[in-house]
C-alpha positions as a printed Julia matrix, in Angstrom:
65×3 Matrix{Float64}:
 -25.78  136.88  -75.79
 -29.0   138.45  -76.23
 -29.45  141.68  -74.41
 -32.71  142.7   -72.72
 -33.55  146.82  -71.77
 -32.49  146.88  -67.7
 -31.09  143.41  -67.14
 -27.26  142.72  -65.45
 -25.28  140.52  -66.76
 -22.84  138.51  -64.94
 -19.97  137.0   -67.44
 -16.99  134.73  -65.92
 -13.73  136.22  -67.19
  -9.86  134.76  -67.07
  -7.0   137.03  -67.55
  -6.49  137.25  -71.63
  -8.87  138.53  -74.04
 -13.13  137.65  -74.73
 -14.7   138.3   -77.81
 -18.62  138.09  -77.46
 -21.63  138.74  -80.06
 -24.4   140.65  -78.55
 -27.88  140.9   -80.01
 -30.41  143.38  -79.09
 -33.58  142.08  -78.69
 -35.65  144.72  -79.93
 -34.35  146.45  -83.23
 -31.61  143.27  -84.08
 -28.49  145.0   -83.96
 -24.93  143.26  -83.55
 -22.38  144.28  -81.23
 -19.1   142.54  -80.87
 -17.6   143.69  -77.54
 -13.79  142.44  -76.6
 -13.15  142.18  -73.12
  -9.33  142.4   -72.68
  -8.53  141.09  -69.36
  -5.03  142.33  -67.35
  -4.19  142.02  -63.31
  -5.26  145.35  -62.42
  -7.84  146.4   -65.45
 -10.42  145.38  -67.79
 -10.12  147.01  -71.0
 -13.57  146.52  -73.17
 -13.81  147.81  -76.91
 -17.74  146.94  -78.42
 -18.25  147.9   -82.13
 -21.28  147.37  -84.27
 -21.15  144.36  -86.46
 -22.92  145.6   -90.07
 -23.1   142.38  -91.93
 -24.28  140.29  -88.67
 -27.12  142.81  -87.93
 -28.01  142.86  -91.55
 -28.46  139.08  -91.32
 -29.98  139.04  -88.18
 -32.92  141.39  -89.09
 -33.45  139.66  -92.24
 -33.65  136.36  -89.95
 -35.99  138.77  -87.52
 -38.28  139.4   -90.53
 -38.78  136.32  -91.7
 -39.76  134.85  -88.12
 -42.11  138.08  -87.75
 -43.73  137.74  -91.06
């Protein structure tokens, strides 16, 4: 998903777990946030993906060049 500054999200969730890239839009960086779903919780864990936001802002400098 790519993530604008100030815009909601709405994601469909089932009970279980979701694992979803997100890409900022401005600098390139990866996060991979896990949504773990349970009856009475959500638990979500996001973490910065190193090699995927090394490849995306290569990707971002070759479009911008």
């Amino acid at each position: 998903m790519q993530v604008k500054d100030g815009k909601a999200y709405k994601l469909k969730l089932q009970q279980g777990k979701v694992l979803e890239h997100d890409i900022c839009c401005d600098c390139g960086l990866v996060h991979l946030t896990e949504y773990h779903i349970k009856k009475d919780h959500i638990k979500v864990t996001v973490w910065r993906d190193d090699k995927l936001t090394k490849k995306q802002r290569k990707r971002k400098q070759v479009i911008n060049a």
